[in-house]
C-alpha positions as CSV (number, residue, x, y, z in Angstrom):
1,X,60.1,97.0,88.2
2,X,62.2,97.3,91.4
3,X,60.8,99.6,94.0
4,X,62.8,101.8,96.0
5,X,61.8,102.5,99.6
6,X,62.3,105.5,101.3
7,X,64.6,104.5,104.3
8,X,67.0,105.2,101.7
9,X,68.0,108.5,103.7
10,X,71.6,109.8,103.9
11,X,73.6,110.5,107.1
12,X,76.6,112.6,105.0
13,X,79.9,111.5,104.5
14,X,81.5,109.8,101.1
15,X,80.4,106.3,100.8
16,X,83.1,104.3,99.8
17,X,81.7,100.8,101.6
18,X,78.5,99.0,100.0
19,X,76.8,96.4,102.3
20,X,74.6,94.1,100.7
21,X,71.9,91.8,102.3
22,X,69.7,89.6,100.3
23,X,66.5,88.4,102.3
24,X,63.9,85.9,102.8
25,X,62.0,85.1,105.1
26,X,63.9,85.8,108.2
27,X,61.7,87.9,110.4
28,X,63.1,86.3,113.5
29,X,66.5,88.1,113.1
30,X,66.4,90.7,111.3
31,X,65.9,93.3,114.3
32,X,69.2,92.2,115.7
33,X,71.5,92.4,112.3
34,X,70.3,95.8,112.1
35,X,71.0,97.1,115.4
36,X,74.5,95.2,114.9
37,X,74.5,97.1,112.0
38,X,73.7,100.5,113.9
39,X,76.5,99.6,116.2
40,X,79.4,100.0,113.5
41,X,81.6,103.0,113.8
42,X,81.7,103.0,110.0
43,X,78.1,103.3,109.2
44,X,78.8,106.8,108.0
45,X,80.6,105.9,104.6
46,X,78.3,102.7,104.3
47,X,75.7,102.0,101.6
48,X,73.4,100.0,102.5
49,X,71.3,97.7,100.0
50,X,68.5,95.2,101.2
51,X,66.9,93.2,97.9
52,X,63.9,91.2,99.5
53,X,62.9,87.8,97.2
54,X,59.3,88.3,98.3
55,X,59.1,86.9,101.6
56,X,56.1,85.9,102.4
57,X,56.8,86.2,106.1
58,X,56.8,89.8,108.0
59,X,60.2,90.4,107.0
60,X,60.0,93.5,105.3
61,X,58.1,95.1,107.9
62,X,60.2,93.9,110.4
63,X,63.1,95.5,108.4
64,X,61.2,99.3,108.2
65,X,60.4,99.3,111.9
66,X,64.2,98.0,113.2
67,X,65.9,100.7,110.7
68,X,63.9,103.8,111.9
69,X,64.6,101.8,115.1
70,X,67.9,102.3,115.0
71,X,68.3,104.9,112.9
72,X,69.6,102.7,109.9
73,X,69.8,104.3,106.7
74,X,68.6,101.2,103.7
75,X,67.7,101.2,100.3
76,X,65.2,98.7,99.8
77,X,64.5,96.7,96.3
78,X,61.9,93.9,96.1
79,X,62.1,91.9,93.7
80,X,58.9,91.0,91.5
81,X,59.3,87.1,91.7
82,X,61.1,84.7,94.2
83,X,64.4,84.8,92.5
84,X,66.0,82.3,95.1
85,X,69.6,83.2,96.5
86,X,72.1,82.8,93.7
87,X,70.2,85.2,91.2
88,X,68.9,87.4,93.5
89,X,73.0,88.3,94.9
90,X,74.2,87.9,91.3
91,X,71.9,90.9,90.6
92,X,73.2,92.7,93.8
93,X,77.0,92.8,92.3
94,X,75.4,94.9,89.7
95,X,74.8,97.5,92.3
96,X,77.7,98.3,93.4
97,X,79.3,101.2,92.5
98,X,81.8,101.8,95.8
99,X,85.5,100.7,96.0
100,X,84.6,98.4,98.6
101,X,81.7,95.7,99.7
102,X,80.5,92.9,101.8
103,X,77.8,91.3,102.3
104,X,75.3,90.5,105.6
105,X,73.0,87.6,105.8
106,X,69.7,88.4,107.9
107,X,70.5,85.7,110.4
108,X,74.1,86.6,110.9
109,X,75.0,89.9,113.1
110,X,78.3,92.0,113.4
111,X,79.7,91.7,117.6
112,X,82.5,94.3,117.5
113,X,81.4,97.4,116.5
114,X,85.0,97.9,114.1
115,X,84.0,94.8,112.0
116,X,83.6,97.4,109.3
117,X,86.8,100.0,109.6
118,X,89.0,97.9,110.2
119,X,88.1,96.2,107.0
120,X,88.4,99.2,104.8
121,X,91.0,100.9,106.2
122,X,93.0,98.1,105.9
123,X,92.5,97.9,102.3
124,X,93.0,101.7,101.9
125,X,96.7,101.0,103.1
126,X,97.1,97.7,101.3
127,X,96.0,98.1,97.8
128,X,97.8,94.7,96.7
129,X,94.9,93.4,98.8
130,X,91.7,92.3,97.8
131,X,90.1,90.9,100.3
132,X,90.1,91.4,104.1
133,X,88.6,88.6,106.2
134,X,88.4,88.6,110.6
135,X,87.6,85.3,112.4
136,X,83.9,84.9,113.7
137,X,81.6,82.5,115.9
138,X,79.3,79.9,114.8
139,X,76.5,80.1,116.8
140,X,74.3,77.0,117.3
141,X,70.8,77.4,118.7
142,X,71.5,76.6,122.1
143,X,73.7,79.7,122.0
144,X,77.3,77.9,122.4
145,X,79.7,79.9,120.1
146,X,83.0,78.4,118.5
147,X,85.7,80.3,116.6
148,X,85.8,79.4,113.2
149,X,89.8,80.3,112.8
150,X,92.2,78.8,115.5
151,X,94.2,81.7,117.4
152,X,97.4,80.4,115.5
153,X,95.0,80.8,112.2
154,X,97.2,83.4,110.0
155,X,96.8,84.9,105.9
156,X,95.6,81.9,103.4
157,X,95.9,82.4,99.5
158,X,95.2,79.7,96.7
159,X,97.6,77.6,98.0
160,X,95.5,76.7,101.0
161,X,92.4,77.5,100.5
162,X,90.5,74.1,100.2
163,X,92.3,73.5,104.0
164,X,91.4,76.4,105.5
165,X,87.6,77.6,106.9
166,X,86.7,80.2,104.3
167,X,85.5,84.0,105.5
168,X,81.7,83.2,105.7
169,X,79.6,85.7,104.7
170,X,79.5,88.5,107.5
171,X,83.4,88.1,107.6
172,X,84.5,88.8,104.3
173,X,85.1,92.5,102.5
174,X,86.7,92.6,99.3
175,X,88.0,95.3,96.8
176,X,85.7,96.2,94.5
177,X,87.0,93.3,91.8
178,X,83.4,93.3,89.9
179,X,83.8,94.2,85.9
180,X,81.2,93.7,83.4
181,X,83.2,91.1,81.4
182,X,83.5,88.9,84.5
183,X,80.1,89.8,85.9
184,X,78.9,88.2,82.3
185,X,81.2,85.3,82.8
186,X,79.7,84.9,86.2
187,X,76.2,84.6,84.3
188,X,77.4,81.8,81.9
189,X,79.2,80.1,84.9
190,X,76.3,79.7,86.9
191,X,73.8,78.5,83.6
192,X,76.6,75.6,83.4
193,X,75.1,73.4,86.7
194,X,77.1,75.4,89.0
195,X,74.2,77.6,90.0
196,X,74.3,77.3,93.9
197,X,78.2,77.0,93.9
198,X,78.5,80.4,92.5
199,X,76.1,82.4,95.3
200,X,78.3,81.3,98.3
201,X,81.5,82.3,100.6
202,X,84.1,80.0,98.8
203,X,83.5,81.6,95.9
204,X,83.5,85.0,96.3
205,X,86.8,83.9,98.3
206,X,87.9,82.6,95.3
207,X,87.4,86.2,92.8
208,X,89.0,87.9,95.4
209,X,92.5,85.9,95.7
210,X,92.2,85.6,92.1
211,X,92.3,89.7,92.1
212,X,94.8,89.8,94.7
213,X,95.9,89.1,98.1
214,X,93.7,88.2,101.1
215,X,94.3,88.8,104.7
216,X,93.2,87.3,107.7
217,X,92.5,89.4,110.8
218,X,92.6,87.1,113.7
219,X,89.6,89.0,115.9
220,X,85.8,87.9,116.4
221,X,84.1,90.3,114.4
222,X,80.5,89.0,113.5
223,X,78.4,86.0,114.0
224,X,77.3,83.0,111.8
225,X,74.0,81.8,113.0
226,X,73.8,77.5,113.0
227,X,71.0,76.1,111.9
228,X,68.3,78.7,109.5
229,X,70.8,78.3,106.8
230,X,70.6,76.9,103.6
231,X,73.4,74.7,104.4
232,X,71.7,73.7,107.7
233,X,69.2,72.2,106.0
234,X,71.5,69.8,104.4
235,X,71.9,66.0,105.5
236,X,75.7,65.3,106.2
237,X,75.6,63.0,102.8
238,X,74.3,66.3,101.0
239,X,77.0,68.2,102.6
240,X,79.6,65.8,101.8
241,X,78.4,66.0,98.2
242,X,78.4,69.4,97.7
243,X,81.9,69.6,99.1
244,X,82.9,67.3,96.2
245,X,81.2,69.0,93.5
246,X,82.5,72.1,94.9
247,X,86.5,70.8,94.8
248,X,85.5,70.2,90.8
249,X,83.9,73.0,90.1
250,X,86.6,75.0,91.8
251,X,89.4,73.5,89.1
252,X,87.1,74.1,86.1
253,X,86.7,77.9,87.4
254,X,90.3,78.3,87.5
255,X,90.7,76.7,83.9
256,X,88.3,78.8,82.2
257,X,86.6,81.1,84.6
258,X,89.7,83.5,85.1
C-alpha cells in the first residue's frame, strides 16, 4: 500500500500542470531541484507527485525538510519494493489526471524561473501541439555547462528526430496523450525486452509527436546534471549499444506500438 505524506498541502488555484519526479537515492541534490522548483512562477497550478523506490539513502528526509524549506507543496508515495526506474514512472503516468505534465529528475534543476508557463501556455494557444520542449545545459561535475540545442536549433518532428538531441527530461512538457488502451500497450511493450527503452526522454518524445506536433523553444530553461545518471554510468561501448537497440526498437514501436 502506497503512503501518502502530508506535504501534500494546497496553495489554491486550478491545477492544470502535473510534475512528476521519481527518486532514488539522490540526497545530494535534492535540496536544489526543489528550490528550483520553488522558483517557478507556475507553481500555483502545479501538482506535484514525488514516488520514492525506497532509497536507502536520506533522501526522503532530505525531500520533507527542502519542501517546508521552501514552501513546496508534494505528494509523496513510497513504494513498498525497489521497483527500479522504468516501472516505477510507468506507474506515475497512472497518476495523472491534469491536461498537462513533465517530469523532474532529482539531480536535474529548473534555471529560469518561466521553464514552467511558458510550457503550458504555449500549449493552451497551440492545441495541435503536444509537446513543448526549451533547450537546456549539460552540466558536468566540474561545473562547465553546454547547450544541448545550437542557437540555429528550431521545431523537430519524426522526420528528424533520430538527428536531433531529444528534450531530456527537465525540458520536456507534453499534452496529456496518456489513455488506458495505450497505457496497457505501454505495459506489453516494455515485457517485450524493451524495458529500459521505454522509461527514457526519446520515448516519451516519441508518444508525444505521435499525438501531435512538438515545438522547440530555443531558451535555457533547466539543467541536466553529467555524471549521477543512469546513462553516466554507461561505458561508451554500452552507450553505443543502447543507441542501436534503441534505432530498432524505435521502428518496431512505430509498426505496432501506435
Amino acid at each position: 500500500m502506497k503512503i501518502e505524506n502530508d506535504l501534500n498541502k494546497t496553495r489554491g488555484g486550478a491545477e492544470n500542470l502535473t510534475l512528476l519526479i521519481p527518486m532514488y537515492n539522490k540526497a545530494p541534490y535534492i535540496e536544489r531541484m526543489v528550490k528550483s522548483i520553488s522558483e517557478q512562477t507556475y507553481i500555483n497550478r502545479t501538482k506535484i507527485i514525488v514516488v520514492d523506490d525506497c532509497s536507502t539513502d536520506d533522501s526522503v528526509e532530505v525531500l520533507k525538510r527542502s519542501a517546508e524549506k521552501f514552501h513546496v507543496p508534494m505528494i509523496l508515495k513510497f513504494n513498498r519494493k525497489n521497483l527500479g526506474i522504468s516501472l516505477t514512472i510507468r506507474n506515475m503516468y497512472r497518476k495523472i489526471e491534469t491536461e498537462f505534465w513533465t517530469v523532474l529528475d532529482p539531480d536535474d534543476y529548473y534555471i529560469d524561473s518561466q521553464r514552467l508557463e511558458r510550457a503550458v501556455k504555449f500549449l493552451e494557444s497551440h492545441p495541435d501541439h503536444s509537446m513543448h520542449g526549451c533547450n537546456f545545459f549539460y552540466e558536468n561535475p566540474d561545473g562547465r555547462r553546454i547547450p544541448a540545442f545550437p542557437e540555429s536549433a528550431q521545431n523537430f518532428s519524426s522526420d528528424n528526430l533520430a538527428t536531433m538531441p531529444f528534450f531530456q527530461t527537465s525540458s520536456g512538457t507534453f499534452r496529456n496523450f496518456w489513455t488506458d488502451d495505450l497505457l496497457l500497450e505501454l505495459e506489453r511493450t516494455a515485457g517485450k525486452n524493451r524495458y529500459h527503452f521505454t522509461q527514457g526522454d526519446s520515448f516519451r518524445d516519441f508518444c508525444a509527436i505521435n499525438s501531435g506536433k512538438a515545438y522547440l523553444d530555443n531558451f535555457i530553461g533547466s539543467v541536466y546534471t553529467l555524471g549521477v545518471g543512469i546513462w553516466d554510468t554507461m561505458s561508451t561501448l554500452e552507450k553505443n549499444l543502447m543507441g542501436m537497440v534503441s534505432s530498432y526498437w524505435l521502428f518496431e514501436l512505430a509498426r505496432d506500438f501506435f
